[in-house]
C-alpha positions as CSV (number, residue, x, y, z in Angstrom):
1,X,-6.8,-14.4,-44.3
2,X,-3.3,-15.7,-44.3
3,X,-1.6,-12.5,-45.2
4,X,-3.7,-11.4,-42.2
5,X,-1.5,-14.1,-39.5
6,X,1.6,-12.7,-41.6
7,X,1.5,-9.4,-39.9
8,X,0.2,-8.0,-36.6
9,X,-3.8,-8.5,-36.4
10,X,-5.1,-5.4,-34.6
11,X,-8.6,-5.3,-34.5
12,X,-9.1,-3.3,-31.8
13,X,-12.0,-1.3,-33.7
14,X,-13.0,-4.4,-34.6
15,X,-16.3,-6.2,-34.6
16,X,-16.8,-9.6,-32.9
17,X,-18.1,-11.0,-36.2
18,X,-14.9,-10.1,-38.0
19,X,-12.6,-12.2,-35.7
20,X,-11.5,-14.9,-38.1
21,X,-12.9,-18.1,-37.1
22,X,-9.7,-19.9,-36.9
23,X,-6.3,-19.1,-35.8
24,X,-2.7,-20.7,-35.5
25,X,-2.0,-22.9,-32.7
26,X,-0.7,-20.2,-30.3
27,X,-2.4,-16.8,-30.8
28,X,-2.5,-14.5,-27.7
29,X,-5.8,-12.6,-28.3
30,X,-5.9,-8.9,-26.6
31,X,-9.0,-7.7,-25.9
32,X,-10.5,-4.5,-24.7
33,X,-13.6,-6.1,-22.7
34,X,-13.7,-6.7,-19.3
35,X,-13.7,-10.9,-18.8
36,X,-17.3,-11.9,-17.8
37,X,-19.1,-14.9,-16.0
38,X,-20.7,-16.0,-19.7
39,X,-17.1,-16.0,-21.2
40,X,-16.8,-19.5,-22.4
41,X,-15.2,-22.0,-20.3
42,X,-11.6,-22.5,-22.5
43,X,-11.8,-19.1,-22.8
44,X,-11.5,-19.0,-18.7
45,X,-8.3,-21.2,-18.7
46,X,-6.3,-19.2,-20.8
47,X,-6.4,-16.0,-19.2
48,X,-3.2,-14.5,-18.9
49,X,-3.7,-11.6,-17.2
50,X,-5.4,-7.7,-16.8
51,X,-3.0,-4.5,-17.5
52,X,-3.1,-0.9,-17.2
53,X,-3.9,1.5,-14.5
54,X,-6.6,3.4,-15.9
55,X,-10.0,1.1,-16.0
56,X,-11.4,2.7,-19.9
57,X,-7.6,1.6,-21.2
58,X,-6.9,-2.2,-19.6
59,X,-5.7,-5.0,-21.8
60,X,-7.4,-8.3,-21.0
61,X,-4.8,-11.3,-22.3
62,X,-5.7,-14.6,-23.1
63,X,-3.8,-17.3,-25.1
64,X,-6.4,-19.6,-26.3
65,X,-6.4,-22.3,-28.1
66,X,-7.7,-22.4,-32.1
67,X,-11.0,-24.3,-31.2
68,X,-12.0,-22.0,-28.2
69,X,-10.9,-19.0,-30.4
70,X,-13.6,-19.9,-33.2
71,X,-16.7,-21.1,-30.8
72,X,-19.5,-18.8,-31.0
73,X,-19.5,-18.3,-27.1
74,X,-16.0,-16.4,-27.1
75,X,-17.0,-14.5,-30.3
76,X,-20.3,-13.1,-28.6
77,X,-18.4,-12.3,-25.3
78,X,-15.3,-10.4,-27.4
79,X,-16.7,-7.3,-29.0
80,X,-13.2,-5.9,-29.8
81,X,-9.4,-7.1,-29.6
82,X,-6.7,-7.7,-31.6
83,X,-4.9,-11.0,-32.3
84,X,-1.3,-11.9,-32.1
85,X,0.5,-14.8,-33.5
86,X,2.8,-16.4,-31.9
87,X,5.4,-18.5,-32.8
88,X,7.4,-21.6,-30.7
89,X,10.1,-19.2,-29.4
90,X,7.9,-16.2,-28.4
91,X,6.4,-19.1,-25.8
92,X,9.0,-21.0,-24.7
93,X,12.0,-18.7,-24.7
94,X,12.2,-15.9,-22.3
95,X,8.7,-14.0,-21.3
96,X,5.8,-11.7,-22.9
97,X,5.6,-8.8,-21.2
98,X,3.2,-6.0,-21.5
99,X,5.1,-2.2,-21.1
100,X,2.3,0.7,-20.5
101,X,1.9,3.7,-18.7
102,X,3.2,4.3,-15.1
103,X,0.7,7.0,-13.8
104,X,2.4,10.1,-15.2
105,X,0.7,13.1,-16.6
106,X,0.3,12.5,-20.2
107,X,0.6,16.4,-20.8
108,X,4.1,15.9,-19.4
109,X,5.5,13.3,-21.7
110,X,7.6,14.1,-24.5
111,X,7.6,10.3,-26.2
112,X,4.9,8.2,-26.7
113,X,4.8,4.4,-27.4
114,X,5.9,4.4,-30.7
115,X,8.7,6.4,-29.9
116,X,9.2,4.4,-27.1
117,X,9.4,1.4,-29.0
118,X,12.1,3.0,-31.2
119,X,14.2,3.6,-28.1
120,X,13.9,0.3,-26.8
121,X,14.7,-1.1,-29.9
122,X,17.7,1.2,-30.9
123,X,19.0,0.8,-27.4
124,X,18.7,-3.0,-26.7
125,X,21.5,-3.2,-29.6
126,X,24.3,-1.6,-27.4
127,X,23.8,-2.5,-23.7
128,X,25.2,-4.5,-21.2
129,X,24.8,-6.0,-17.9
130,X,26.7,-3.3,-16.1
131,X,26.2,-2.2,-12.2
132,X,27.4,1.5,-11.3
133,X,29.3,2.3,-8.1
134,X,31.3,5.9,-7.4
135,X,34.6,5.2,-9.8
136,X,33.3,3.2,-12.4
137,X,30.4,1.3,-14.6
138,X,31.7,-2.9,-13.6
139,X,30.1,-5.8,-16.2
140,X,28.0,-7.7,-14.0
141,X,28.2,-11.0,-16.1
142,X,30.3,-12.1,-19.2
143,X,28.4,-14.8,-19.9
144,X,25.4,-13.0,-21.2
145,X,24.4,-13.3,-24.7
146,X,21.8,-11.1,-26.7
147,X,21.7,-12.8,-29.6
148,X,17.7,-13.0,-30.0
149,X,16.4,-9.0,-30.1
150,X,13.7,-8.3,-28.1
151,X,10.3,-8.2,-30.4
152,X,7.5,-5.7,-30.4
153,X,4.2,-8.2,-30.4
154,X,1.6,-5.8,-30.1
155,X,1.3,-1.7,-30.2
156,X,-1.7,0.5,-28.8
157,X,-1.7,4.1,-28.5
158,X,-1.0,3.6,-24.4
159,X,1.1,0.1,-24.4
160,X,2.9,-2.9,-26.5
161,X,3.7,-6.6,-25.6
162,X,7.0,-7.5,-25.9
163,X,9.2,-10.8,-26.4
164,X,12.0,-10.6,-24.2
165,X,14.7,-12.8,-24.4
166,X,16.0,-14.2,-21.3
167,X,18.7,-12.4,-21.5
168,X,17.3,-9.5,-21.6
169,X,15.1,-9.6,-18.8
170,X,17.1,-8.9,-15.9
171,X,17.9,-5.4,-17.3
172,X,14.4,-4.5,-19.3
173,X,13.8,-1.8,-16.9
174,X,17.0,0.0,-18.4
175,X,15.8,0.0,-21.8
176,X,12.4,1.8,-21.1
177,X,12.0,5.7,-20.6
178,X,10.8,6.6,-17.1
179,X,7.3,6.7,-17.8
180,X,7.2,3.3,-18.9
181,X,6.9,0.1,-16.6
182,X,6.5,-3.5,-17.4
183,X,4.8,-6.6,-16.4
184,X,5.5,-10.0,-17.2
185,X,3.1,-11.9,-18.4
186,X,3.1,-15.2,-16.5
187,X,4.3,-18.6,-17.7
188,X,1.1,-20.3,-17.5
189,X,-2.6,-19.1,-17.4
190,X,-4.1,-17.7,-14.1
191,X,-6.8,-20.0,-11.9
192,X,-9.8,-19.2,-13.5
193,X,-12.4,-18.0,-10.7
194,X,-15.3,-20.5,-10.4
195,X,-17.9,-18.0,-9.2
196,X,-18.8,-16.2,-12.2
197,X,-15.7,-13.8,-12.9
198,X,-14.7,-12.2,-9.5
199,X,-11.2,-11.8,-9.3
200,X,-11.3,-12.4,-5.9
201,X,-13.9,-15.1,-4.0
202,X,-16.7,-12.7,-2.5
203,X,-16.3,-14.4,0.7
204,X,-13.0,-12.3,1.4
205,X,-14.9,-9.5,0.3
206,X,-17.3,-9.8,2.9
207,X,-15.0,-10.4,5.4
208,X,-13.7,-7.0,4.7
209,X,-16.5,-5.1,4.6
210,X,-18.0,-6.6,7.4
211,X,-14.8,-5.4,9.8
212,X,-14.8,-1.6,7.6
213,X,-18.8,-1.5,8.7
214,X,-17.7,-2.4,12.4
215,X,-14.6,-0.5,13.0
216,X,-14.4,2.2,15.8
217,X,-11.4,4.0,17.6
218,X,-9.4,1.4,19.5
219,X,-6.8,3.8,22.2
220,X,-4.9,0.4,22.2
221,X,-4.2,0.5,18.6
222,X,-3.7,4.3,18.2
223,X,-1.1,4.0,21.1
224,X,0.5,0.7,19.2
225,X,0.8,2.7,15.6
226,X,1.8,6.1,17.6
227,X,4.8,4.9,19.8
228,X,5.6,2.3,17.9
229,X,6.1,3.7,14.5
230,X,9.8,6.0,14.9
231,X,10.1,8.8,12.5
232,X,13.6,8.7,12.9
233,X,14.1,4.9,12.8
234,X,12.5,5.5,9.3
235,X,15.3,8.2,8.2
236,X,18.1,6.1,8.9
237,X,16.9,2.8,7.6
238,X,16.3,4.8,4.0
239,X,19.1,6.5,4.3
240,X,20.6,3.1,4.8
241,X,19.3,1.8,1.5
242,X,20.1,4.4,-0.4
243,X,23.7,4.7,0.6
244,X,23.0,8.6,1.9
245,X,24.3,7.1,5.5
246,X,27.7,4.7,5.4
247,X,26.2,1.6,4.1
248,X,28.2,0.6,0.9
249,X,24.9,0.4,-0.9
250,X,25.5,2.0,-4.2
251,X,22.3,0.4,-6.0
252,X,19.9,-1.7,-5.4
253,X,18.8,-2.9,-8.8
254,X,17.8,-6.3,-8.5
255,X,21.1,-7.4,-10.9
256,X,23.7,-5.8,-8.3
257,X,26.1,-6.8,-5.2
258,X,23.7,-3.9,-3.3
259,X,20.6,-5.5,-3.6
260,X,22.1,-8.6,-2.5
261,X,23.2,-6.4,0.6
262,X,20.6,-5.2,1.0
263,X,18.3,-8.4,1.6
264,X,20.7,-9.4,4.3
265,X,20.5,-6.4,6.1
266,X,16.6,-6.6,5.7
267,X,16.3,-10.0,7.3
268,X,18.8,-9.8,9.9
269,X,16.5,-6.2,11.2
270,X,13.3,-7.8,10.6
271,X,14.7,-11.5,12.5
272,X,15.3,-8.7,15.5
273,X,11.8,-8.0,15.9
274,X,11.1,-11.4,16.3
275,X,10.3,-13.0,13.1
276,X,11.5,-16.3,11.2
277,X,12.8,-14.4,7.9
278,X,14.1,-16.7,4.9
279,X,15.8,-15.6,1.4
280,X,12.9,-16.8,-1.4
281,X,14.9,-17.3,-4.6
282,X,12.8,-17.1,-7.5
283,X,15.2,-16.3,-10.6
284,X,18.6,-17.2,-11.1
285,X,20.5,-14.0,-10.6
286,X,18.1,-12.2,-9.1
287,X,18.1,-10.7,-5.6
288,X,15.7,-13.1,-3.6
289,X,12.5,-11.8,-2.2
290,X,12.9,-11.6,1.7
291,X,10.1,-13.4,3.8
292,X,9.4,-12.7,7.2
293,X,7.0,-14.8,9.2
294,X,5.4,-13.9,12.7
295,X,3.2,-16.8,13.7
296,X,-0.2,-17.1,14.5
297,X,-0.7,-17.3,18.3
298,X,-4.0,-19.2,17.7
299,X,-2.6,-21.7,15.5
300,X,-4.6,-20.2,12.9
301,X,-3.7,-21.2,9.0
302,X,-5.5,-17.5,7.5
303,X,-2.6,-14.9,6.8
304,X,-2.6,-11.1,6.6
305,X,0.5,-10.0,3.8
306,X,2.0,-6.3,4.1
307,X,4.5,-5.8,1.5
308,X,7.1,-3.3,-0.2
309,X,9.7,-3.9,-3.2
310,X,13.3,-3.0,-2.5
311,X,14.9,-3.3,-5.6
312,X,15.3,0.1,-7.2
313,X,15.4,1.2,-11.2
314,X,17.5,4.5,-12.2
315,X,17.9,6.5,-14.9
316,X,17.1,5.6,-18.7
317,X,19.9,3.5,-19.6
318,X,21.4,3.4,-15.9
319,X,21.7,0.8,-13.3
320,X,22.4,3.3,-10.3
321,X,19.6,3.2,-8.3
322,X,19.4,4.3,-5.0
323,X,15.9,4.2,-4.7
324,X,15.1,6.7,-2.0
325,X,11.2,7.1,-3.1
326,X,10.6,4.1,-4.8
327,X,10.9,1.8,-3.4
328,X,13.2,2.7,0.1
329,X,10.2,4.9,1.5
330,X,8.2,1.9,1.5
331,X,10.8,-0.6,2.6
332,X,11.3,2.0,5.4
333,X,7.9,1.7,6.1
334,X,7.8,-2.2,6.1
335,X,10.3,-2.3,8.5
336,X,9.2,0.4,10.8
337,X,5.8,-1.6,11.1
338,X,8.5,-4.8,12.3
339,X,10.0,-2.5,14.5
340,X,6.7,-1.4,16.1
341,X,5.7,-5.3,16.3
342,X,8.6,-6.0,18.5
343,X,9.2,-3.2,20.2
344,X,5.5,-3.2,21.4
345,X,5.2,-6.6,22.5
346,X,2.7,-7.4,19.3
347,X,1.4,-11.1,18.9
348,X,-0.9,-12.0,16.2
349,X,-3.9,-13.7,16.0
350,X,-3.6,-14.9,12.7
351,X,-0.2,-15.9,10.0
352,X,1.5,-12.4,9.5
353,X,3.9,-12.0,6.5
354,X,6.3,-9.1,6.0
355,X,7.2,-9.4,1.9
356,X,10.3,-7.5,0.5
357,X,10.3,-8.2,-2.8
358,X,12.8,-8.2,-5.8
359,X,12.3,-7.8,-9.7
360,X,9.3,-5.6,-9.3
361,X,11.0,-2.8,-11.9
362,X,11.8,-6.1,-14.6
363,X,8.0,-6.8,-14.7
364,X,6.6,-7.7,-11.0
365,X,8.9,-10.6,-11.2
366,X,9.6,-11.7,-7.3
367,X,6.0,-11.1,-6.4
368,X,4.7,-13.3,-9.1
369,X,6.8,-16.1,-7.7
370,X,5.5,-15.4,-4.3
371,X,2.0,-15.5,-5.5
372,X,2.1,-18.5,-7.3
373,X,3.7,-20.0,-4.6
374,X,1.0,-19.3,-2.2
375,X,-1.4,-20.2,-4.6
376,X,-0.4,-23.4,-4.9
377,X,-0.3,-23.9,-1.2
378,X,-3.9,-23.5,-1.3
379,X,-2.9,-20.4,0.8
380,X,-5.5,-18.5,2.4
381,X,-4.9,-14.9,2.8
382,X,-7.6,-12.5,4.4
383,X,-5.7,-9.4,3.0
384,X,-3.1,-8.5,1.4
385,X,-1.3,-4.5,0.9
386,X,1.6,-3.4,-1.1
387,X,3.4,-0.2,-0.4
388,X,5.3,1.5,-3.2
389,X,6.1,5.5,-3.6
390,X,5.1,6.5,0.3
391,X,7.6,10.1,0.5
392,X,7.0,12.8,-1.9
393,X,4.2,15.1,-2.7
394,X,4.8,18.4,-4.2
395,X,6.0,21.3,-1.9
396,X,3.2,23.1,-0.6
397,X,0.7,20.1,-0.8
398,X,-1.0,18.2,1.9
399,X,0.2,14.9,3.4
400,X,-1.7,12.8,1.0
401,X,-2.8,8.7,0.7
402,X,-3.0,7.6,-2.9
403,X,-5.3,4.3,-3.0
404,X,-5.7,2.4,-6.4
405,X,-7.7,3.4,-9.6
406,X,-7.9,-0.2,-10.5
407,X,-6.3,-3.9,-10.2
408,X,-7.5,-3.9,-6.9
409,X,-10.1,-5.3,-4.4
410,X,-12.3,-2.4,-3.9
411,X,-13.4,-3.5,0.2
412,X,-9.2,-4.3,0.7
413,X,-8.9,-0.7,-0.3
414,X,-12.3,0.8,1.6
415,X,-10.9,-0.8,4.6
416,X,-7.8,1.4,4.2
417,X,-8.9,4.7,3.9
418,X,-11.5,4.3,6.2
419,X,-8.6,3.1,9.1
420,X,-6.8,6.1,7.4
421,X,-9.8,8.7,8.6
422,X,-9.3,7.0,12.1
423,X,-5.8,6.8,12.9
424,X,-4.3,9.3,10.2
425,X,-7.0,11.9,9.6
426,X,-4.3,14.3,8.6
427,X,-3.9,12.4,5.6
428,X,-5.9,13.7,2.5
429,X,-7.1,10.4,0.7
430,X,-7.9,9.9,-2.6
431,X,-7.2,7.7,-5.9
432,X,-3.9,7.7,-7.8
433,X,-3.3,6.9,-11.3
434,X,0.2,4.8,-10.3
435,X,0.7,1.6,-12.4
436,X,1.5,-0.7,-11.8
437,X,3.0,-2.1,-8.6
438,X,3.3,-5.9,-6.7
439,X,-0.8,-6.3,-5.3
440,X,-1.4,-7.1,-9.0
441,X,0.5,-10.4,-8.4
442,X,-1.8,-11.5,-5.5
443,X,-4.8,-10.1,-7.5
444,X,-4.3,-12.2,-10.1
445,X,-4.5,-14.7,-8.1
446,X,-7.4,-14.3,-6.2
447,X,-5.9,-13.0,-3.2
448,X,-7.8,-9.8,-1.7
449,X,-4.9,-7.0,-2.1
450,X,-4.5,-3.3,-2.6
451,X,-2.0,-0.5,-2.5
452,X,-0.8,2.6,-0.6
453,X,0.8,5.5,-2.4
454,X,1.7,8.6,-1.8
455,X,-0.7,11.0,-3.9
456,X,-3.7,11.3,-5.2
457,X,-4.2,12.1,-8.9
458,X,-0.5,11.4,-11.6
459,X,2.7,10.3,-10.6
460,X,4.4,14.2,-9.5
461,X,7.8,13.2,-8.5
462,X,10.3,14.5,-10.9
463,X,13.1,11.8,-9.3
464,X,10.7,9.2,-10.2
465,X,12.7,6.5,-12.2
466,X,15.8,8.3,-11.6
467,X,19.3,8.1,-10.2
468,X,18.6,11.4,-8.7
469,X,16.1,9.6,-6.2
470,X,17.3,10.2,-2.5
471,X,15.3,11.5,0.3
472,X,17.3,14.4,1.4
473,X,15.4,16.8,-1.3
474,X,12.4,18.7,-1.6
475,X,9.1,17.3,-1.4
476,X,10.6,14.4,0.0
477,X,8.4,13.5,3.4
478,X,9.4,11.4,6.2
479,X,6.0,12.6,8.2
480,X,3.6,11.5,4.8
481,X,5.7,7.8,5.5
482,X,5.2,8.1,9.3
483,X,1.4,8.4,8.3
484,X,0.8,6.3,6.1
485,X,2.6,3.2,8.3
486,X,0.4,3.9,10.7
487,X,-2.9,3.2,9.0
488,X,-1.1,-0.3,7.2
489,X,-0.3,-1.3,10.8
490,X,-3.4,-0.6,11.8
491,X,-4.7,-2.7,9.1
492,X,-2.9,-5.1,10.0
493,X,-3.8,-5.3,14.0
494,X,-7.6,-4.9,12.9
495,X,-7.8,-7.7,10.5
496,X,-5.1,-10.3,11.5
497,X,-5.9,-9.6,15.6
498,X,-3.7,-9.3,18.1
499,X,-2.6,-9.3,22.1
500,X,0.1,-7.8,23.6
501,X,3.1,-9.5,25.5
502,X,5.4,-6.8,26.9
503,X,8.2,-8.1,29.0
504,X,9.2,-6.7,32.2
């Protein structure tokens, strides 16, 4: 059993009963099976985390320790996995993260994870922190040192877990082909959920399904979402971002002088529509997350979270990222709903939150922070929806509303489409197979979240992870954005309330 802990324990065809019964002190265990309510309590507070898009290929992580790994409780409850020892620097230097599948079609790929991992590997020897602008490729920082390689932990046939050295992390995005995406693991295990293993409270649940059961056509609201929402506000605030207008913005990946610009410009437009914005730092050198507040009118402590990422991830190997689909059409969006909310005289009922976020493409990094931070605020949040990938569907197909597969709270997302039916019928709504974007923060903590996207079925958009990405191509559609920022405002009026001040 040693030799076993000397190399990489798969298991993952594995039988409960051939789990060894003990284990070194820090052993992530990676297992297939869904967590469930008779999952032994240790086993509860070392939960790390659920990955993967697809629902019949999620990893489950846990880092438990030896004594909870050999009880007969977690044994029973485990029926496959695979084991992982760690040692004292894959914990407490730098991060875990798991890399897996964005959501394109596998018939399309020409690599797969083990060739992937070759490619990470071969190319994490040679780069640097670089930032791209029209002349030249500029070093970012000096000071940076990569003299601990990044480690392959774990390999499946659709994802590995990496060790990442700090280092390495603001610029892991660069090292991975398109198709890949990562997700850092957290620094500490999740909140276990107290009622059996929901991973969100049923009472927000409820709450949800009770206002989807007793929606009906509100004119107020359509008239809100229809003149407020400005297709041509939402041009020139991507174009913005992606440097297609006169902006100076050359990239927006989160390690570069135009993601820095780019939060500024953010809060000061979002601060216009009357909102207290601040700059949330959550990593050093990072662009900060940008938090916009509207207060509650009712003095009400509940809060309603819309939210897009505006940092931006470019070619393999590239830093250039101008981010026209992913993330500026949802940025656009986010701050076409602010424009609406001051331009119609919008006051909410309850807390409203406007989240940019930062770090998404290095492993959801700024809306972890976020998350935790709300968590531990004892927070409560009555919905919360991420949009990420709003503009392109392929020429010739339908506007179209992508809603998530998995890693999501099935009402938060039935609420959606149903307010989609309502106050966007022409879009055509259906599930996308997109991994893995910011909700999964807020879902991992309990929080009721979801997504928007922009298509049903794979990822289609052949500028996806690309320094091609701008919105001035084909496919590219400011109406589908338009569309779908109506039903997320809508969402928003329905569940956090509202009235309506309009000045003379």
């Amino acid at each position: 059993m040693s030799s076993y802990f000397a190399l990489l324990a798969v298991l993952s065809t594995v039988s409960a009963s051939a789990i060894p019964t003990t284990a070194p002190p820090k052993t992530l265990l990676i297992s297939s099976s869904a967590p469930s309510s008779k999952l032994a309590d240790c086993m509860k507070s070392s939960y790390y985390g659920t990955y993967g898009g697809s629902a019949d290929s999620q990893d489950h992580i846990y880092l438990p320790t030896e004594e909870c790994l050999s009880g007969k409780t977690t044994l029973n409850e485990l029926t496959s996995g695979s084991l992982v020892p760690l040692s004292v620097n894959n914990v407490d230097n730098g991060r875990i993260v798991w890399v897996g599948q964005a959501g394109v079609d596998p018939s399309l790929l020409s690599t797969n994870i083990v060739d992937s991992w070759e490619m990470i590997s071969g190319r994490s020897q040679e780069v640097s922190l670089v930032s791209a602008d029209d002349t030249a490729q500029h070093v970012l920082s000096n000071t940076q040192s990569h003299n601990q390689p990044i480690q392959l932990l774990h390999q499946s046939p659709t994802s590995m877990l990496l060790h990442v050295p700090q280092s390495y992390l603001p610029i892991i995005d660069t090292l991975l082909p398109s198709h890949l995406v990562p997700v850092a693991l957290p620094s500490k295990p999740l909140p276990a959920i107290a009622n059996g293993w929901e991973p969100v409270p049923g009472h927000f649940a409820k709450h949800l399904a009770n206002i989807t059961k007793h929606l009906r056509f509100s004119p107020e609201i359509d008239k809100i979402v229809s003149e407020g929402i400005e297709h041509n506000q939402i041009r020139r605030d991507v174009r913005f971002l992606t440097g297609e207008a006169p902006s100076g913005i050359e990239s927006r990946h989160s390690f570069t002088p135009g993601a820095v610009k780019a939060a500024h410009w953010i809060k000061e437009k979002v601060e216009a529509s009357g909102a207290d914005c601040h700059l949330h730092i959550f990593l050093d050198g990072f662009a900060p997350n940008v938090i916009c507040h509207y207060p509650s009118s009712l003095n009400s402590t509940e809060h309603v979270i819309l939210s897009a990422h505006y940092d931006s991830r470019g070619s393999f190997g590239s830093t250039r990222a101008p981010g026209g689909d992913d993330d500026g059409s949802g940025t656009g969006h986010l701050l076409s709903v602010a424009h609406a909310v001051g331009t119609q005289g919008v006051k909410f009922k309850k807390q409203v939150v406007l989240a940019f976020f930062a770090g998404e493409e290095q492993g959801l990094l700024g809306s972890h922070a976020y998350a935790e931070h709300l968590h531990a605020k004892n927070t409560t949040i009555l919905l919360q929806v991420q949009a990420d990938m709003l503009a392109y569907h392929a020429p010739g197909e339908p506007l179209q509303l992508g809603l998530p597969e998995s890693i999501h709270l099935p009402e938060a997302t039935y609420l959606i489409g149903n307010l989609s039916q309502i106050y966007s019928p022409e879009l055509v709504v259906g599930r996308t197979a997109a991994c893995c974007s910011d909700h999964q923060s807020f879902v991992s903590y309990g929080f009721p979240a979801t997504q928007v996207f922009e298509r049903n079925g794979w990822i289609a958009d052949p500028f996806y992870h690309n320094s091609g990405d701008l919105s001035q191509r084909d496919g590219y559609d400011f109406e589908q954005i338009v569309a779908i920022a109506k039903v997320t405002l809508s969402g928003l009026l329905s569940v956090a309330g509202y009235r309506l001040v309009l000045e003379a």
